[in-house]
N, C-alpha and C positions, 0 to 999 in steps of 0.2 A: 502417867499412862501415855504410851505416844503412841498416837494417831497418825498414818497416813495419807497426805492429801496430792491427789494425782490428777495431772493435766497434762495438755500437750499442745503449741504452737498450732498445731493441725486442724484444733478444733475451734478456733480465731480464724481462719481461711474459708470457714461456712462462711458464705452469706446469701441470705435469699431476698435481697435488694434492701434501697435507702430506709424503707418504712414499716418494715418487716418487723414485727416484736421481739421475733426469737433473732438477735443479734448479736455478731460477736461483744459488744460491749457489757452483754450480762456476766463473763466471765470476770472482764476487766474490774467490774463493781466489787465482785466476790475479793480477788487477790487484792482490789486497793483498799478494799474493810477489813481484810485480814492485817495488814501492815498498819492501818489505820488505829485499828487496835490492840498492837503487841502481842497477837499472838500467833504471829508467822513462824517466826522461831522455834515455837514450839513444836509445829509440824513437821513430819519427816516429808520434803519434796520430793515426789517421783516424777519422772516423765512418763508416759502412758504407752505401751506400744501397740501396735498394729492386732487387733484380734484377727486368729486365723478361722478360715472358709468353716474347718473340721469343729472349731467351737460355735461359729455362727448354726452352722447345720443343726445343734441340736438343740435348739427352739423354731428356726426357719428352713421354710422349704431350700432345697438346692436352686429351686427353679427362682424361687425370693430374690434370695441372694444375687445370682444370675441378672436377672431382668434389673438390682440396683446398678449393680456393675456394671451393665449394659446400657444403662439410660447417661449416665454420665457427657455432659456436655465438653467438646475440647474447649467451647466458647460461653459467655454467657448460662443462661439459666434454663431449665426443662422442670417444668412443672409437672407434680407424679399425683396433685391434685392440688385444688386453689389455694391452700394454707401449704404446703409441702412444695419443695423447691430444691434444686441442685444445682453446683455451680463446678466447676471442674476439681474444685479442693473438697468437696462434701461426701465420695464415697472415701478418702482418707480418712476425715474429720471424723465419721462414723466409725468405721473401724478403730482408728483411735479412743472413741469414747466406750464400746463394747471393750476394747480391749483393757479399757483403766479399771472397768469392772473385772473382769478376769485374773488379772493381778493382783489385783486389791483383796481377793477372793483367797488366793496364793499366799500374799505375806500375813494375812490373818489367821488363816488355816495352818502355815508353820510358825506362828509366832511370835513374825518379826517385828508387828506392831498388834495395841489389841484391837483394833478400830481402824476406819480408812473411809475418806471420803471422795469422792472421783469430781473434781469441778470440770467437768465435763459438756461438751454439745458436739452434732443433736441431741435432744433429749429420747429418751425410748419407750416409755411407758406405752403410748397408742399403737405400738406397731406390732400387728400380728402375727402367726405365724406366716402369711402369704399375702401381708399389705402393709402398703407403707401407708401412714396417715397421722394429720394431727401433728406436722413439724418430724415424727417421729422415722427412722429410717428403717434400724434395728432394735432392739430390745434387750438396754444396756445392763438394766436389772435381771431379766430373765435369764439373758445371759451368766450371769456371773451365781446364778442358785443354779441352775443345769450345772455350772462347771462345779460346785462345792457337792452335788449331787453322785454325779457322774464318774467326773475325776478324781475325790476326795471320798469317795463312798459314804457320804451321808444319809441317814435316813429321813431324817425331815428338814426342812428349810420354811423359816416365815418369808412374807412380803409384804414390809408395813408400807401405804403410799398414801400420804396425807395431802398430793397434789389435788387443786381444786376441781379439777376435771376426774372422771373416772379410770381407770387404766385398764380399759377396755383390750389392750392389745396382752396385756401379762393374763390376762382372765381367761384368754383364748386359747394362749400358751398352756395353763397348767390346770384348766378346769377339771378337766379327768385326771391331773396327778393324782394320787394318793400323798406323796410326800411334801406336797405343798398347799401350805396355809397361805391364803391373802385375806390381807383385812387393810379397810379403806373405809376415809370419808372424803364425799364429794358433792360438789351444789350441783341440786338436783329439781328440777329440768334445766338441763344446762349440758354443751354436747361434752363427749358424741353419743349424748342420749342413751344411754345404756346405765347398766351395774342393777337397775331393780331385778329385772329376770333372772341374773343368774347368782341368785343367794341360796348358800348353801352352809354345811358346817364347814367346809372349808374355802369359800367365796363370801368374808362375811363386809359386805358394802353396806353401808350406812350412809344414806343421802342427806342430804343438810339444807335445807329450805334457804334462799336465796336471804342475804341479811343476816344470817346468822352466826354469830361471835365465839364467843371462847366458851360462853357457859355451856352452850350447843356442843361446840367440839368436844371439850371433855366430858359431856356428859356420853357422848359416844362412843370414845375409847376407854372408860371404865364401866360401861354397861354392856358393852358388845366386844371391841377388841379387846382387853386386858382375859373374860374368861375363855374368849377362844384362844388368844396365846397359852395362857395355863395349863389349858384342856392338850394342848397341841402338843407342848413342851419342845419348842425349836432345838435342832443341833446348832442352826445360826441366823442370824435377823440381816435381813436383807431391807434397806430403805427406797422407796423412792421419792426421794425429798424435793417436793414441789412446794414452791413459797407462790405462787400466785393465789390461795386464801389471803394473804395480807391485807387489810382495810385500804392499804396504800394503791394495791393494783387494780386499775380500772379496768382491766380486762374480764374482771368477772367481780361479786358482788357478796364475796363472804368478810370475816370483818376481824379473821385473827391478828395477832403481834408474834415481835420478838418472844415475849414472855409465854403465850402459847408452844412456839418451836420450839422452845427448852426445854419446857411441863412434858411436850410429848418425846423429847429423846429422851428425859431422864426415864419415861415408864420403859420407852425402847429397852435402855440398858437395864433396869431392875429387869426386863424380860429374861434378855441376854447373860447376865449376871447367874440369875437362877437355873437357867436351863442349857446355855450355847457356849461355857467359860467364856462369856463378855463380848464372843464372839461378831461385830455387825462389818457389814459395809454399805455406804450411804451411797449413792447414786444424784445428781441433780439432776431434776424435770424439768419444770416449771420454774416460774419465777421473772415477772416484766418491768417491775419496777423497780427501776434498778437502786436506788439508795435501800433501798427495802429489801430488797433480796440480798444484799450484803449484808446488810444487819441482821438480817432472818440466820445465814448461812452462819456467820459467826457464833452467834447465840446457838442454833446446833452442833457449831464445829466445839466450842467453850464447855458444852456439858459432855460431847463426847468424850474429852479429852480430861473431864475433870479439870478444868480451870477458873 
């Protein structure tokens, strides 16, 4: 089964200073565990391009968009809120990373690969349709189910996101869809304090009490996610693959592994399998520790790929 894995130089030129979590070094982690452990090769390498304005527009306001563009520093950093930061290479990087979604979207939807993964930064999940927040600028998931919606006339799209935090910005995105299912688990209270409010049959978030391991997680996505995907029946599964649940990242306080991230792509694809012809495209969120998030990434990218 070949998988494509899509990145781009561009999105290594984010930086939002020395001590910053989200860094380029998380990508570096990903590509040196992929060669770490033989299965680079297997991957088809894409370069990522440039998402354009007309694709951003249909999750984000014109005016969104606009005002990123517009904040962009020639020098130095401009802060779009305390954890969010720009540095003159970060509305590239952004588009860059909407755009490996988008693509990735394209060669699944024609065939070229059955599966695709975007190692990708910023990440996107937090960002609304009319705010940037949460590291996040645009909305690299959102992005690329609007384009399989839109452009590819599909009727339904999931949006699985097992980052530790909530994806409060896709939730904002597609809560009145019809054609879009999101299902999520996140530690809860824990920011950006949201995802209880807006449960619905097709916003099905499932909170995870702080401490809480693998027996927690899957009991969540076989009691909650697995019957709303069924019920749903995706044309395609959209991931937002956040590894900061790892026990390893101290940035928050949930307590999965490697062996979790597998369990839950292999349900991913038996989803995809039966309802989307195998159809996914993964996206990376989260993810801060960095031996961990390479190992996490692999063990995702390994059952993707069937290896």
């Amino acid at each position: 089964m070949t998988v494509a894995f899509l990145t781009h130089p561009d999105c290594l030129l984010h930086d939002m200073g020395a001590h910053h979590p989200e860094q380029p070094a998380r990508l570096h982690s990903v590509q040196d565990q992929l060669i770490a452990s033989g299965i680079s090769s297997f991957l088809l390498h894409v370069d990522a391009p440039l998402a354009t304005h007309a694709c951003l527009a249909r999750i984000h306001s014109v005016r969104h968009i606009a005002a990123i563009e517009n904040a962009v520093p020639q020098t130095g950093l401009v802060h779009l809120d305390p954890d969010t930061a720009m540095n003159p290479h970060t509305f590239s990087a952004a588009l860059r990373a909407a755009g490996a979604a988008i693509l990735a979207t394209d060669m699944v939807m024609e065939g070229r690969v059955c599966a695709a993964f975007c190692n990708v930064r910023p990440p996107g999940h937090h960002a609304e349709r009319e705010r940037a927040m949460g590291f996040c600028l645009f909305n690299n998931a959102a992005a690329a189910a609007a384009h399989a919606l839109d452009h590819h006339g599909l009727k339904r799209v999931a949006i699985v996101d097992f980052d530790v935090h909530h994806g409060n910005g896709t939730e904002d995105i597609f809560r009145d869809d019809p054609r879009v299912l999101m299902v999520s688990t996140f530690q809860h209270p824990f920011y950006p304090y949201s995802g209880i409010e807006g449960r619905s049959e097709r916003m099905v978030n499932i909170p995870l009490a702080a401490y809480s391991g693998s027996r927690e997680f899957r009991a969540a996505v076989e009691n909650h996610w697995a019957p709303a995907l069924q019920a749903f029946a995706p044309e395609m599964v959209f991931v937002s693959a956040g590894f900061d649940a790892h026990r390893e990242d101290d940035l928050a306080m949930l307590n999965l592994t490697e062996a979790d991230y597998a369990w839950v792509t292999q349900v991913i694809r038996a989803v995809a399998d039966k309802y989307a012809q195998g159809r996914i495209v993964s996206v990376l969120e989260g993810g801060y520790a960095l031996h961990a998030l390479g190992r996490s990434v692999v063990a995702h990218l390994k059952t993707l790929a069937d290896l």
